[in-house]
Each structure stands twice: as structure tokens, then as C-alpha cells.
N, CA, C and O of each residue as an XYZ file, in Angstrom:
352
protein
N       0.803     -1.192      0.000
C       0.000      0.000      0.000
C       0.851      1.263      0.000
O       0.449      2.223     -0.657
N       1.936      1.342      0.646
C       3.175      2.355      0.755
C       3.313      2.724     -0.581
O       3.182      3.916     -0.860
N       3.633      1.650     -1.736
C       4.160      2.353     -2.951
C       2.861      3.039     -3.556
O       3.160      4.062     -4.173
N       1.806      2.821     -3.551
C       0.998      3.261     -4.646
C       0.048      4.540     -3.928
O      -1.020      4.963     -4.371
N       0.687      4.960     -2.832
C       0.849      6.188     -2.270
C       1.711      7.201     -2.490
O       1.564      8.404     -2.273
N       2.712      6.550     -2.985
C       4.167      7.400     -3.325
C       3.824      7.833     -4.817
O       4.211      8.918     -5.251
N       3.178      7.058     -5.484
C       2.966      7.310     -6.787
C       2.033      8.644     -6.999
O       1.024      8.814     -6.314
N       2.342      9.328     -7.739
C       1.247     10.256     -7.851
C       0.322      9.813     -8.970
O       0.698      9.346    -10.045
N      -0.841     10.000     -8.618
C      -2.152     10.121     -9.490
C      -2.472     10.663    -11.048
O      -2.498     11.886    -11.184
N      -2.701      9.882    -12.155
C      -2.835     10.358    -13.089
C      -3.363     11.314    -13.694
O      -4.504     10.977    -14.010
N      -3.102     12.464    -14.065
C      -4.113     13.267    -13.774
C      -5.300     13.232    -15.630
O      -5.028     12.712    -16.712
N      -6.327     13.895    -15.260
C      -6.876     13.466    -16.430
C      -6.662     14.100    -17.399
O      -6.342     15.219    -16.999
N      -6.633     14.058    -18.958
C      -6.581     15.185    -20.263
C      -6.915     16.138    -19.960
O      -7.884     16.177    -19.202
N      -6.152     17.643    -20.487
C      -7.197     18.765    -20.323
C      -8.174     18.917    -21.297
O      -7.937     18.547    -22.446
N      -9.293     19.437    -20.980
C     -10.222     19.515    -21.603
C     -10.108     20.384    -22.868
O      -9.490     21.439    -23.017
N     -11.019     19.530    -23.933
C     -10.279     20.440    -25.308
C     -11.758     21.323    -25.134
O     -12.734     20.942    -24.488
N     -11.645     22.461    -25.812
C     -12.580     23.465    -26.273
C     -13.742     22.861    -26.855
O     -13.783     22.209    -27.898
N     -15.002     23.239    -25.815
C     -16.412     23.256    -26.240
C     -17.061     23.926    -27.524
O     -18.078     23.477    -28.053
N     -16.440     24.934    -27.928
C     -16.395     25.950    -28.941
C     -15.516     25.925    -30.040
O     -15.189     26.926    -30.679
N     -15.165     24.866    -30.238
C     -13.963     24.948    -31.883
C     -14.136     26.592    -32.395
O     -13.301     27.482    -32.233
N     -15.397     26.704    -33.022
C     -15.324     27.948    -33.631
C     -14.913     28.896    -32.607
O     -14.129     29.735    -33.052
N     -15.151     29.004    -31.568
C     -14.418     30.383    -30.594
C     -13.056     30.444    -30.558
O     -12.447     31.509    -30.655
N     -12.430     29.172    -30.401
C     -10.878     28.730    -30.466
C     -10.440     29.221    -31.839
O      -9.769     30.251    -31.901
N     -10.772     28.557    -32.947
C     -10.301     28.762    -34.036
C     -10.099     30.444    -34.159
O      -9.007     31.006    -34.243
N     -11.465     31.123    -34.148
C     -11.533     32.561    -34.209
C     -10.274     33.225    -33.645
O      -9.436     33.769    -34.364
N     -10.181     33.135    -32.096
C      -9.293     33.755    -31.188
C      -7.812     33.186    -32.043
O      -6.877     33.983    -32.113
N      -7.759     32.698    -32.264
C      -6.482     31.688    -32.952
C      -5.811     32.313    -34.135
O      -4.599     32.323    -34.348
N      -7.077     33.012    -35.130
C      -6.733     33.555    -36.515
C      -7.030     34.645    -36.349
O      -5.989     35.126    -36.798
N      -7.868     35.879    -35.939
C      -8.272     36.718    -36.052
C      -7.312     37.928    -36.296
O      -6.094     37.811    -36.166
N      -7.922     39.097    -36.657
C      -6.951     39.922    -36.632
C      -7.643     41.510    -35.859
O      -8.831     41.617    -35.556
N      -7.091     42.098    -35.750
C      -7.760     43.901    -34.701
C      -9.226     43.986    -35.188
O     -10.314     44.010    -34.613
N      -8.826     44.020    -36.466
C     -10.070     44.755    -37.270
C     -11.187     43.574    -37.047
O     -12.333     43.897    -36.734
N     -10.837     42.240    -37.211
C     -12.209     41.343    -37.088
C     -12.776     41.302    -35.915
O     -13.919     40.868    -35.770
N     -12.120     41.702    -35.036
C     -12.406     41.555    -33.543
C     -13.445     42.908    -33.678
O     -14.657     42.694    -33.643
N     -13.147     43.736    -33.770
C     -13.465     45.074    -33.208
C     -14.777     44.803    -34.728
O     -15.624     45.696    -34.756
N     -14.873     44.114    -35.437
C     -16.075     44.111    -36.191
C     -17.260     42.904    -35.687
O     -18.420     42.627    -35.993
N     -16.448     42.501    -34.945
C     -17.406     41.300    -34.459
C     -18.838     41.227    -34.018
O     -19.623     40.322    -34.303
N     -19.079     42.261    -33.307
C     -19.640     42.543    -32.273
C     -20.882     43.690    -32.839
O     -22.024     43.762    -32.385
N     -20.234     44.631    -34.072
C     -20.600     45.735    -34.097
C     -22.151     45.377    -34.546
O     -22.684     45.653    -33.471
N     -23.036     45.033    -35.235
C     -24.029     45.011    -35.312
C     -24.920     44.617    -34.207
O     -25.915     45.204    -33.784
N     -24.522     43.803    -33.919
C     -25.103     43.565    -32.214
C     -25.301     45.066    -31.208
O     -26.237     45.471    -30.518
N     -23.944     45.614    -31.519
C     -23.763     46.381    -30.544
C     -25.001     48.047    -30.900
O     -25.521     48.867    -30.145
N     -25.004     47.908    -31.983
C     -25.876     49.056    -32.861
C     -27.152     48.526    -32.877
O     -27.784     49.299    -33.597
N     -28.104     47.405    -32.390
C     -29.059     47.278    -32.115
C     -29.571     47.278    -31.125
O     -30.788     47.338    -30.947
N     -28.311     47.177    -29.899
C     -28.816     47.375    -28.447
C     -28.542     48.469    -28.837
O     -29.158     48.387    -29.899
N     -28.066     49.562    -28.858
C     -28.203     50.950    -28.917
C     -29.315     51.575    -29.176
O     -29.662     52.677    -28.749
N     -30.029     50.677    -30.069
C     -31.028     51.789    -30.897
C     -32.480     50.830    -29.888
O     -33.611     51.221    -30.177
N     -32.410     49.940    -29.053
C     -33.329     49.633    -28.219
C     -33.815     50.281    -27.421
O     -32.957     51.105    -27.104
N     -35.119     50.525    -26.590
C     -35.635     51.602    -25.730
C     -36.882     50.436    -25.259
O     -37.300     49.333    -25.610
N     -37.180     51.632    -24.091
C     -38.165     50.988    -23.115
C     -37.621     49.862    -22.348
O     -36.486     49.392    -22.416
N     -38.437     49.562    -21.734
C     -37.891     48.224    -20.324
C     -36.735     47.543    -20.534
O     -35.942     47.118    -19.694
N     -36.685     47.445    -22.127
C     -35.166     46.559    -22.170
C     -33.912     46.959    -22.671
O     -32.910     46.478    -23.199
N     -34.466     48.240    -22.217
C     -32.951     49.335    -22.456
C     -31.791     49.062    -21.525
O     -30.590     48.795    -21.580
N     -32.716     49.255    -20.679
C     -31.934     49.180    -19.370
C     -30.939     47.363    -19.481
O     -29.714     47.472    -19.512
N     -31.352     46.331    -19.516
C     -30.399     44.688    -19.887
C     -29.557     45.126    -21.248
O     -28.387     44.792    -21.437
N     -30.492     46.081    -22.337
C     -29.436     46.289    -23.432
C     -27.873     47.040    -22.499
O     -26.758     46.714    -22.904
N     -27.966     47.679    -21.703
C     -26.954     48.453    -21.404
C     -26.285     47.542    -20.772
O     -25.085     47.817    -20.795
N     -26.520     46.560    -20.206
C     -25.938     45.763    -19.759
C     -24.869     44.810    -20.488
O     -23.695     44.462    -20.370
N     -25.963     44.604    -21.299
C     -25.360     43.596    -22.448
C     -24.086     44.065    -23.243
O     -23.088     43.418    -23.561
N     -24.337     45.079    -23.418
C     -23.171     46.258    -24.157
C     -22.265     46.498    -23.264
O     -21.295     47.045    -23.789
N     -22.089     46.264    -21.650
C     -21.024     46.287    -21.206
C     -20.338     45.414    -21.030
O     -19.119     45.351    -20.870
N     -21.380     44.425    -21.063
C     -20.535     42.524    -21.677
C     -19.606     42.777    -22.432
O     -18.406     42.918    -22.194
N     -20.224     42.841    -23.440
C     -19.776     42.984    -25.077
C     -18.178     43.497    -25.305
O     -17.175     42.925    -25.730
N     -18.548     45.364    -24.626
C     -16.683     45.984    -24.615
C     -16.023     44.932    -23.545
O     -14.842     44.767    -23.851
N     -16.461     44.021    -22.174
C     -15.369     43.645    -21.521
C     -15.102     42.218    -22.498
O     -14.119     41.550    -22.178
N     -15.753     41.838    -23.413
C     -15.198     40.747    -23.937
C     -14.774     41.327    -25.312
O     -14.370     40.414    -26.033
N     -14.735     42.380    -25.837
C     -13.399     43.260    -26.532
C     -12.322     43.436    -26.072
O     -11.197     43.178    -26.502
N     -12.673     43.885    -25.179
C     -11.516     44.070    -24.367
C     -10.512     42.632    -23.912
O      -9.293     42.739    -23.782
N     -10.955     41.846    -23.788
C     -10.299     40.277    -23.317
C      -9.695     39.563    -24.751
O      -8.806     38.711    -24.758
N     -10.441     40.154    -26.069
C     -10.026     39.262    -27.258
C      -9.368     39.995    -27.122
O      -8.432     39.450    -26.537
N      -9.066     41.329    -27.305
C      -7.934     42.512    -27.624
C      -6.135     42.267    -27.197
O      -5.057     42.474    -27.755
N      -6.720     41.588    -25.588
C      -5.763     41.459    -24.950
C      -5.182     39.627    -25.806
O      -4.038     39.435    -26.220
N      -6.076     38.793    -25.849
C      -5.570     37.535    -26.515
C      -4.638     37.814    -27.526
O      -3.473     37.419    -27.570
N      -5.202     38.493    -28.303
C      -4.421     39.581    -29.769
C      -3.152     39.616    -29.546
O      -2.280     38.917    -30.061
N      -3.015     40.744    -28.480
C      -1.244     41.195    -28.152
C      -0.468     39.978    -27.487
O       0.690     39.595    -27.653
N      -1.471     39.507    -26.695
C      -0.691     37.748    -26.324
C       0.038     36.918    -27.261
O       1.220     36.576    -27.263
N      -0.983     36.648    -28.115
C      -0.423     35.810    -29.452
C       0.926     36.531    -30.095
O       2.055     36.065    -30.251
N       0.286     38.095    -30.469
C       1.326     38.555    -30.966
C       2.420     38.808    -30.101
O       3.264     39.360    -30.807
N       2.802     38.709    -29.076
C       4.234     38.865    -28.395
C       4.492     37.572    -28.354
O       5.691     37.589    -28.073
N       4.233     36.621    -28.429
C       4.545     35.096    -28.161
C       5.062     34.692    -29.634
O       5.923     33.812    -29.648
N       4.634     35.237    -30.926
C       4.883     34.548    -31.978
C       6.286     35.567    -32.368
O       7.162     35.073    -33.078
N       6.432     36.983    -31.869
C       7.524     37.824    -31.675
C       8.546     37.395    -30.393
O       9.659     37.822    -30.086
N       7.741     36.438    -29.826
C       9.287     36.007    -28.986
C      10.216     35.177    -29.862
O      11.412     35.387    -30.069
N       9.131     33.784    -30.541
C       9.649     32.843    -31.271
C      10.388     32.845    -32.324
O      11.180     31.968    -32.667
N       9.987     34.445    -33.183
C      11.001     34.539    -33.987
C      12.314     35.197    -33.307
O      13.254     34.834    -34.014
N      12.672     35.796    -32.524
C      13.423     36.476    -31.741
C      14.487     35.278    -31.564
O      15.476     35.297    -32.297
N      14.366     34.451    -30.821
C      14.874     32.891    -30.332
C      15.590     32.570    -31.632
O      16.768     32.224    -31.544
N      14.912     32.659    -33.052
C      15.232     31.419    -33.859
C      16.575     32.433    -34.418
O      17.385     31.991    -35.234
């Protein structure tokens, strides 16, 4: 029983992406597709009124913080693929 205590535990696969298409996107994209992604969406909660103005505004602050998060994936990728050539 001692050894298979000492052993550590296998741990399981990480989980691949529920979303291929979200992966893929974040993967290829470029400033401009990002920052177009969204925009029609974003111009119909705008132009919404009455009771569900108020969740549209909400929704639209979703929206820029998940601009804001691809934006940042963006410069990720791109300093990582500018390290790799750097190295070679």
C-alpha cells in the first residue's frame, strides 16, 4: 500500500474546447475582425428603448469587456509569436 501512495495520481486530459469555432476565431483573427465582431449587435442594443434598455446596457457592457479580453488575446499571441522569432 506504501508504494501506490508514493505514486502520484494520473491526472486526467485537459479539456479540449467546447467551442472549436471560438478557439479557431481567437487563434486567426486579426484587430479589425475583432473590433467588427460585435458591431451590429452592438448598434441594435443601442437603438433599443423601453424596459429593455436598461439589460441592453448591460449587455453592451458585456460585449466591450469581452473586446476588451479578445484585444488582450491579440497582443498575447502577438508577443509570443515575436518572442519565437526572436529565439530562432
Amino acid at each position: 500500500m506504501a508504494a501506490s501512495r508514493s505514486q502520484e495520481p494520473q491526472r486526467p486530459p485537459l479539456p479540449q474546447p467546447e467551442y472549436p469555432a471560438i478557439a479557431t476565431f481567437v487563434d486567426q483573427a486579426s484587430k479589425p475582425e475583432v473590433e467588427a465582431l460585435f458591431a451590429d449587435l452592438r448598434d441594435g442594443l443601442g437603438a433599443m428603448k423601453g424596459p429593455r434598455a436598461e439589460q441592453a446596457r448591460k449587455v453592451t457592457k458585456a460585449i466591450e469587456r469581452t473586446e476588451e479580453l479578445l484585444s488582450h488575446l491579440l497582443q498575447v499571441r502577438e508577443k509570443i509569436a515575436s518572442n519565437r522569432k526572436g529565439k530562432r
